[in-house]
Each structure stands twice: as C-alpha cells, then as structure tokens.
N, C-alpha and C positions, 0 to 999 in steps of 0.2 A: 504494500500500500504506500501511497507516493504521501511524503510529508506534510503537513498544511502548515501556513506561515505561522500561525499561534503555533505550530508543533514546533519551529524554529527559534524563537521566543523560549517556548517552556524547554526546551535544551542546553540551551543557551544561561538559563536561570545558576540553575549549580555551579557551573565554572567560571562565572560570575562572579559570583559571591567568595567563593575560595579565592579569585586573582584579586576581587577588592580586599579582600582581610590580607591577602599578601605584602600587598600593597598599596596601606589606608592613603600616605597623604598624596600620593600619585592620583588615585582614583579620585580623590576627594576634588583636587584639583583640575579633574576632567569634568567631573559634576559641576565644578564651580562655574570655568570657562563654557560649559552646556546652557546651565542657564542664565548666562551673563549673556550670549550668541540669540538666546532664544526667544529671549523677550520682545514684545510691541516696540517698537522705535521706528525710522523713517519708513523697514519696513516693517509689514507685518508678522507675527511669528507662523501664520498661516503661510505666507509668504515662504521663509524662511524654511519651515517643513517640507516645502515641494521644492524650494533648491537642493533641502538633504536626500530629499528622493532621488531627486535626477543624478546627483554625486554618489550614489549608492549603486544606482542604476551603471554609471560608467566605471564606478570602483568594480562590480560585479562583486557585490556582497550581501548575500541571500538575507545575512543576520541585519545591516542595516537597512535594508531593504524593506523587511517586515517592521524595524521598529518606525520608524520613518514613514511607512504607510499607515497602521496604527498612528500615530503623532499628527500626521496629518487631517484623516479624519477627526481624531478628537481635536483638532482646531477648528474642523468647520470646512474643509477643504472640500470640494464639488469633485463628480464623475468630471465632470467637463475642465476642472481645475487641473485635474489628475493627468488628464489624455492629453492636456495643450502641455503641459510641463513634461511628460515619456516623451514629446513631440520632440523637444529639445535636446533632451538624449538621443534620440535617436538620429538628429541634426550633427550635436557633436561629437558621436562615437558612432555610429555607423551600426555595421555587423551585430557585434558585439549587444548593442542597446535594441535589437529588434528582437534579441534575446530574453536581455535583463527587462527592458521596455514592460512584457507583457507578464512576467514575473510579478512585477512591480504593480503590474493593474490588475492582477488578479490575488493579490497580496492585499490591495486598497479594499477590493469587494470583498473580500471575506472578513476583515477587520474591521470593516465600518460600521458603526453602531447603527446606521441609519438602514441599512442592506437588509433583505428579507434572508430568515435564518437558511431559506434553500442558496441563496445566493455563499452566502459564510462555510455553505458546506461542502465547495466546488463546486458548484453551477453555471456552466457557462454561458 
C-alpha cells in the first residue's frame, strides 16, 4: 500500500523528536528563524506557505512537501492558490517539478481540512 502524506508526517514524528532532544539549541533555533520567516508582514504567511511548497517541490522533499501542504491549507490557501504556485515549479524546474508538482497537489487535497474525507483518502 502506497504511503499517504499524513503517513509521511506520522514517520517522520519519532526521529524528530530524538534529533530535537539531540540537538535542543540547534532545533530550537530552526523553530525560532521558522516563525520569525512565517509570520504576516509585507507578505502574507499564506503567501509564504506556497513559496515553501514550490521550494519543497524543487528540493524534491516528500517530508516538506507534506508539511508545507498541511501549513498551507491551514493558512487559508485555495485549490487555485495551490495549482498557480506547482505552476511555478514547474516553470522553474522543469522535469523534475511535473513530478514533485502533482505530489504536492495531491499532498494539498488530502491535508486540507476543507476537502471531502473521500478526497483525504486518495481520490483523484
């Protein structure tokens, strides 16, 4: 059975937690610069979500990918939001982003609180 992006997330949870207790003030200070980056300013942190997508999208990182789709949604981020910003991935990395691209929009519908639970459960 193929992973779902919450399955990515919940993997991800324990070796997490073991590299933050490895290394408190490292992590602490990735947390910090996180939401120092992430807040409402000239842009929005809506905004700012769907730029971490599309860098997740061209890093080809399944882990940011999910969280970063997640994040966005919970900002408020639109289907339409989501597809113009893969758009740009897919502008700037080519190949690669028609990959990650659909990864990433189908990482957004299964994470988004607003999505019907068939949609969350792979539905295309």
């Amino acid at each position: 059975m193929a992973m779902t992006h919450q399955d990515v997330i919940d993997e991800l949870r324990a070796p997490t937690r073991e590299l933050r207790r490895a290394i408190p003030d490292v992590w602490r200070g990735f947390g910090e610069l996180h939401d120092a980056v992430m807040v409402d300013g000239a842009l929005s942190g809506r905004t700012k979500e769907l730029m971490a997508l599309v860098a997740a999208v061209v890093k080809r990182c399944d882990g940011c990918i999910a969280y970063h789709a997640r994040a966005a949604s919970h900002r408020g981020a639109t289907a339409e939001e989501v597809a113009e910003a893969l758009g740009v991935a897919l502008l700037m990395d080519g190949g690669t982003a028609s990959v990650y691209g659909p990864r990433a929009w189908e990482a957004f519908h299964e994470l988004d609180q607003r999505s019907a639970p068939a949609s969350r459960a792979g539905a295309s």
